[in-house]
C-alpha positions, 0 to 999 in steps of 0.5 A: 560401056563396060570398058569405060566403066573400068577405065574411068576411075583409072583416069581419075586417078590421073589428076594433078593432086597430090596423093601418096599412092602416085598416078596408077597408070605408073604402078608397075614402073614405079614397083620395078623402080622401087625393088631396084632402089631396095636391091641396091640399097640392101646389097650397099647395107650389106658391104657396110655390115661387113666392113663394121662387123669384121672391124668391129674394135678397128673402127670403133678405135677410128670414131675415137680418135677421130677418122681412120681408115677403116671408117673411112672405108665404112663411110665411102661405103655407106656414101657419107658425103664428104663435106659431112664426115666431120659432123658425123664423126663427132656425133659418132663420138657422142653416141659411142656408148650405144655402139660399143656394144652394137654393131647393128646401131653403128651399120644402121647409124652409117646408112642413114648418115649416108642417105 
């Protein structure tokens, strides 16, 4: 009786409606999937930071002139597809008074370009 009274409401949370939290059965697959996408993600952050950090002045010439290698190298880290680069460049190019003076907004704005 006691072990029906516990897994019932586990069962219940197996419907097919939507819900933010997911099917609780799958809690502790979906927790280990999510720190390996996080590890990932952070270890990936991480190169860009180095990259826009190092080559600071480099890369903020790139965005000006409108490509170079250096921000190539930022963008193939940060996983930019291709097809995206010329969009993201002239947008980089519009909001370059915000990243003259933070390199953190560069990294943060390379990463989410980057998905």
């Amino acid at each position: 009786m006691r072990v029906t009274l516990f897994l019932l409401p586990l069962l219940a949370g197996c419907s097919g409606e939507a819900n933010h939290l997911g099917n609780p059965l799958l809690w502790p697959v979906t927790g280990l999937s999510t720190a390996a996408e996080n590890a990932a993600y952070n270890a990936r952050r991480g190169q860009v930071e180095v990259i826009v950090k190092t080559n600071f002045d480099q890369i903020i010439a790139d965005i000006v002139a409108g490509g170079g290698d250096v921000l190539t190298q930022a963008m193939d880290t940060a996983r930019i597809p291709d097809a995206d680069r010329p969009a993201r460049v002239l947008q980089m190019q519009r909001d370059l008074a915000l990243y003259q003076g933070n390199p953190g907004a560069l990294v943060v704005a390379l990463m989410v370009y980057g998905g």
